[in-house]
C-alpha positions as CSV (number, residue, x, y, z in Angstrom):
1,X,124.4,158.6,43.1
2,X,124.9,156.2,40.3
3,X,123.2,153.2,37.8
4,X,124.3,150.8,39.7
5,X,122.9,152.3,43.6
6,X,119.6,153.2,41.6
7,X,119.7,149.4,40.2
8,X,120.3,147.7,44.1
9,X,117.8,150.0,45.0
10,X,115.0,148.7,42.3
11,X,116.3,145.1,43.5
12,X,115.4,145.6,47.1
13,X,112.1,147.2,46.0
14,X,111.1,144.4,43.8
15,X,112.2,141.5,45.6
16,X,110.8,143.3,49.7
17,X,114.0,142.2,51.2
18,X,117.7,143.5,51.6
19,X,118.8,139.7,51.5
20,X,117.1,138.6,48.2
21,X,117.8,141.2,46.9
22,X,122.1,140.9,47.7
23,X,121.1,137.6,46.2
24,X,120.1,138.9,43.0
25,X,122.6,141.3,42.4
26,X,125.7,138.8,43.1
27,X,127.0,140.8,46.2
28,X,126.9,141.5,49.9
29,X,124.3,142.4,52.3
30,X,126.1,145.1,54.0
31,X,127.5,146.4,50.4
32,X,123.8,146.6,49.1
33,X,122.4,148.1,52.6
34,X,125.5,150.6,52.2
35,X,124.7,151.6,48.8
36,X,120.8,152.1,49.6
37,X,122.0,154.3,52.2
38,X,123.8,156.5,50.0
39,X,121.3,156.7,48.0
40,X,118.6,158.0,50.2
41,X,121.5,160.4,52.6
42,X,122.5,161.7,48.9
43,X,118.2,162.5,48.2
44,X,117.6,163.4,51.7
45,X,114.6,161.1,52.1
46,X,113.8,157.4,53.5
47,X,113.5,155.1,50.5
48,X,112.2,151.9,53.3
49,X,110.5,151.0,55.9
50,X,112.5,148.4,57.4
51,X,111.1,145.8,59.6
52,X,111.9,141.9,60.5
53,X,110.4,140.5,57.4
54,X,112.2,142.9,54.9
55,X,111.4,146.6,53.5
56,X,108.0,148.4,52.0
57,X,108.6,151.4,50.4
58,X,107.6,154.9,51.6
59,X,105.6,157.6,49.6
60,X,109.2,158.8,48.3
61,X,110.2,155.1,47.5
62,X,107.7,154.7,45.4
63,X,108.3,157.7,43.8
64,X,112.2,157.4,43.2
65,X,111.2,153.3,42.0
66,X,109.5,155.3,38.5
67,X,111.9,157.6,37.8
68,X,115.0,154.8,38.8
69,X,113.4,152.1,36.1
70,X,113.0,155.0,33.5
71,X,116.9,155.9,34.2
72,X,117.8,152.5,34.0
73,X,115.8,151.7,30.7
74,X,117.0,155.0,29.1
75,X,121.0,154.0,29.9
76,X,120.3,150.3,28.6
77,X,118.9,151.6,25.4
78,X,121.7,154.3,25.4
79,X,124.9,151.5,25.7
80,X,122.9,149.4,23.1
81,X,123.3,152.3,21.0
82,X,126.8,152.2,20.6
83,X,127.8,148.7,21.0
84,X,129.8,147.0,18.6
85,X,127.6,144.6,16.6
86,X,129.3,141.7,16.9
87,X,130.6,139.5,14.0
88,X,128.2,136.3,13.3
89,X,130.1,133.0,13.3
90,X,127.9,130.8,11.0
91,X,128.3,126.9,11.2
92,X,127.1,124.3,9.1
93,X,126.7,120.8,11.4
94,X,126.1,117.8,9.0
95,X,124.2,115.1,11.1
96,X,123.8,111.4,10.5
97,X,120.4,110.2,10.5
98,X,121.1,107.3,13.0
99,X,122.4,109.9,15.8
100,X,121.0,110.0,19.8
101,X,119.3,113.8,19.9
102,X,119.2,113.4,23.3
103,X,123.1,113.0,23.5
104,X,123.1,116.0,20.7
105,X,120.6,118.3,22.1
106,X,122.9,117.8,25.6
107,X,125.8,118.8,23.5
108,X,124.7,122.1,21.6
109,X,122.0,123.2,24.1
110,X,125.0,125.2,26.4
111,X,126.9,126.1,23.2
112,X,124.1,127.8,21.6
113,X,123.6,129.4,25.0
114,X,127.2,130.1,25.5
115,X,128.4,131.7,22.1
116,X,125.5,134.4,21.1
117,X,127.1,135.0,18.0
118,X,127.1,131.9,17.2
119,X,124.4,130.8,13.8
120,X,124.4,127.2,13.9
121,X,122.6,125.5,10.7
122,X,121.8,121.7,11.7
123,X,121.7,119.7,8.0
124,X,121.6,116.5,6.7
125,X,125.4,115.1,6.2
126,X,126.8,116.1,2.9
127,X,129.7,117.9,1.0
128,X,128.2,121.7,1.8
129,X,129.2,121.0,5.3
130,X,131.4,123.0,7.8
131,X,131.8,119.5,9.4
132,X,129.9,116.2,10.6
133,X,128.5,114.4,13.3
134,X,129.3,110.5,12.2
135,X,130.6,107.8,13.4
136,X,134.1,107.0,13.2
137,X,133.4,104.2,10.5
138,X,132.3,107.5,7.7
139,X,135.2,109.4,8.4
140,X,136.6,110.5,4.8
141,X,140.2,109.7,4.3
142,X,141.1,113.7,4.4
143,X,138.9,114.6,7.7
144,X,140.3,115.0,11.0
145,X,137.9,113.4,13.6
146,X,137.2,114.3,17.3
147,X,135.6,111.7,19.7
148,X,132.3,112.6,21.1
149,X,130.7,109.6,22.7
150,X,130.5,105.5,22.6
151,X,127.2,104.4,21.4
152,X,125.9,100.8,22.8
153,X,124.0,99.0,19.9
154,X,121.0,96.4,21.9
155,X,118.3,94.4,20.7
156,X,115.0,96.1,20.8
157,X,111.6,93.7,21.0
158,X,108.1,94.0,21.1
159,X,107.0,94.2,24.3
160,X,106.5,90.5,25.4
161,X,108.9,89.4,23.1
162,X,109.6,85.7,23.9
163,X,113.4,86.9,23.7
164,X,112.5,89.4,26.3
165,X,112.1,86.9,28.8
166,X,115.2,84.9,28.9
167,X,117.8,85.1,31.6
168,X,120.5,85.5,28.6
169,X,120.7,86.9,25.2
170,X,123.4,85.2,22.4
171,X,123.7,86.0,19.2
172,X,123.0,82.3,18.4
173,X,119.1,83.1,19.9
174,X,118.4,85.1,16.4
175,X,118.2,82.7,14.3
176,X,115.1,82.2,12.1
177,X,113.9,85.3,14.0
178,X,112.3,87.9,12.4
179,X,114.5,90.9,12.0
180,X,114.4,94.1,11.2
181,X,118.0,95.4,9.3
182,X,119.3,98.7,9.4
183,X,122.9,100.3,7.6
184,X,124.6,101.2,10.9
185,X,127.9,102.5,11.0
186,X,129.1,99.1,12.6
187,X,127.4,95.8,11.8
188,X,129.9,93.3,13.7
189,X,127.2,91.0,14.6
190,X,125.8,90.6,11.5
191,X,129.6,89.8,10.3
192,X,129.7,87.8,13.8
193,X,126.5,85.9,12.6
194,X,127.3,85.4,9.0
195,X,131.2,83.9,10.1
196,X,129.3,81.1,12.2
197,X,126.6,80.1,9.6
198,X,123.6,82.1,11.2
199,X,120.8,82.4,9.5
200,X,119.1,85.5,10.0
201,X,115.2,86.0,8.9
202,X,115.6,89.6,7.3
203,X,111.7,90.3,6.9
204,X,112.6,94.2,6.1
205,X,115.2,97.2,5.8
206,X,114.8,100.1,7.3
207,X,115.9,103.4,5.7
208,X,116.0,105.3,9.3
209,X,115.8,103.9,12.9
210,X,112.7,105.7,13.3
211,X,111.0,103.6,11.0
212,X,113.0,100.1,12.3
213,X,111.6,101.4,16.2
214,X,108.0,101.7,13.6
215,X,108.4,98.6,12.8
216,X,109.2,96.5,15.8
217,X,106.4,98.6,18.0
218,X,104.1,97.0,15.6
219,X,105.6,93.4,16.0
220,X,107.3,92.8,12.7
221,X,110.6,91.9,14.2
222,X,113.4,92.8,16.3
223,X,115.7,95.2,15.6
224,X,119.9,95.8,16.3
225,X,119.3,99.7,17.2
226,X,121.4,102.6,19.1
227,X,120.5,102.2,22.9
228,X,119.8,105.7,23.1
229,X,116.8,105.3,20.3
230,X,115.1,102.8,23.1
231,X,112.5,104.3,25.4
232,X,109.5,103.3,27.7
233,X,106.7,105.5,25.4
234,X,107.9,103.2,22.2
235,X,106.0,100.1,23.7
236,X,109.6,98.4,23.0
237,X,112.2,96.6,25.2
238,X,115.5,96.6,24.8
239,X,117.8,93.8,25.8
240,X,122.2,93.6,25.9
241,X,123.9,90.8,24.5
242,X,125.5,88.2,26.9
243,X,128.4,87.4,24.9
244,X,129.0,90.4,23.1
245,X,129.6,94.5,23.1
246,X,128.4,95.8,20.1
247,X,129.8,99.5,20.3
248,X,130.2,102.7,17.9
249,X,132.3,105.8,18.0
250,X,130.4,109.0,17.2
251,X,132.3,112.1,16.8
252,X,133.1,115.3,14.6
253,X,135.0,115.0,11.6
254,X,136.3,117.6,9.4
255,X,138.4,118.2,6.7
256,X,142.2,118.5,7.5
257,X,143.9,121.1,5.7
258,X,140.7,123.2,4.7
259,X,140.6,126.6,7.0
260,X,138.8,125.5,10.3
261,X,135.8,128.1,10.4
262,X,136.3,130.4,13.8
263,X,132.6,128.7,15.1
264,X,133.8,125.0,14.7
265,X,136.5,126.5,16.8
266,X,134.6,127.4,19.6
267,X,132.6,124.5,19.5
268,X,135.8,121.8,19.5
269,X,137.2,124.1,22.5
270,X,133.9,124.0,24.9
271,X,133.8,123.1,28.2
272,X,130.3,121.5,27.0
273,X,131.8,118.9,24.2
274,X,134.8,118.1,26.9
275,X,131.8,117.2,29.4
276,X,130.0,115.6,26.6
277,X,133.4,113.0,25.6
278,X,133.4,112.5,29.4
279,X,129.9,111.3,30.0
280,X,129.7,107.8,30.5
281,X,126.2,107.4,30.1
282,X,123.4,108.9,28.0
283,X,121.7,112.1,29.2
284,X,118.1,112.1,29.8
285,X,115.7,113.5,27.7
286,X,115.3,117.2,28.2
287,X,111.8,118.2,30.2
């Protein structure tokens, strides 16, 4: 008799069948029927009733299911006794304000689950940090900088938008529109518009994309924003340009020749930021 018999046998009593509970316990029926077996041959008693739809537990069953939890709690407690208490590897992410959380949360949700010593501290971007999630435009002249997704910049509208409706969006179609301006990390079509003599109607600057999205749901203006900001509950649409791909490069960048800390480590090694560079399109908002 042993923990790990007593434990297939609390499995088969809580789940009423042999097969679930093989299921639950990653192995084999016949290895989990086996070990039952032993268990009630080495106790001289009948743990089950076995029938077609699975097992009830006799008198004695119930009685060996009490004492088998308390042994199990009691050897739990007694390993976390003496286990080594494992180093914490504390991070300090810097994040941009114009960043897709959906793309982020997709990102750090299976690394926080991953790495339990892992303490991650989410910031705003600044000198204090371990490293930072910018695009490739902010990378400092002494940071190293690891790719972690392209980042489509669209037009978003109010809905109804007169713009909304046409077959074909230029650049040329913004003229003397209302706009909204942001800082983004790439502004190639306001370059693009300023080299061909556009005039664009700048009615206000937004400090955060939050408050541009604000702004156009109330139908102030249209906005150049991250496509991953645009969603159905805003009461905005979003439209591509027809003769133009406005794109951006967010990544990690961190300083070169400064000790990488063991935690940024783990994270630039993860199976979940390879998925993440590898992702074509943006996740959906978690449920």
């Amino acid at each position: 008799m042993d923990l790990k018999s007593l434990n297939y046998f609390v499995a088969a009593y809580e789940e009423g069948n042999i097969t679930a509970a093989a299921k639950r316990c990653h192995i084999s029926q016949p290895s989990i029927s086996s070990a039952i077996s032993g268990l009630e041959n080495t106790l001289d008693i009948t743990a089950f009733s076995r029938h077609k739809k699975g097992v009830t537990p006799t008198a004695a069953g119930e009685r060996l299911y009490l004492a088998s939890r308390r042994l199990l709690s009691d050897a739990a407690a007694l390993k976390a006794m003496f286990k080594p208490e494992k180093k914490v590897q504390k991070l300090t992410l810097g994040l941009m304000t114009a960043l897709d959380v959906n793309r982020m949360v997709a990102l750090l949700k299976p690394i926080i689950e991953e790495f339990e010593d892992l303490e991650l501290h989410l910031s705003k971007e600044s000198d204090g940090c371990d490293a930072r999630v910018v695009c490739h435009q902010f990378k400092r002249a002494n940071e190293e900088f690891v790719p972690l997704w392209k980042e489509r910049f669209v037009l978003a509208l109010p809905e109804g938008h007169p713009l909304s409706l046409k077959e074909e969006l230029f650049i040329t179609d913004l003229e003397n529109v209302p706009l909204v301006g942001r800082d983004y990390c790439g502004n190639e079509l306001f370059d693009g518009a300023k080299a061909i003599g556009l005039k664009l109607n700048i009615v206000a600057t937004a400090f955060s994309e939050e408050w541009a999205v604000a702004l156009v749901s109330a139908g102030l203006g249209v906005a150049i924003l991250p496509e991953g900001y645009i969603s159905t509950e805003q009461k905005i649409v979003s439209r591509r340009f027809s003769n133009m791909d406005i794109t951006r490069q967010v990544g990690i960048a961190y300083e070169a020749k400064k000790k990488i800390p063991e935690a940024l480590k783990m994270i630039l090694n993860s199976e979940a930021l390879r998925a993440t560079q590898h992702r074509t399109t943006p996740p959906k908002p978690p449920v």
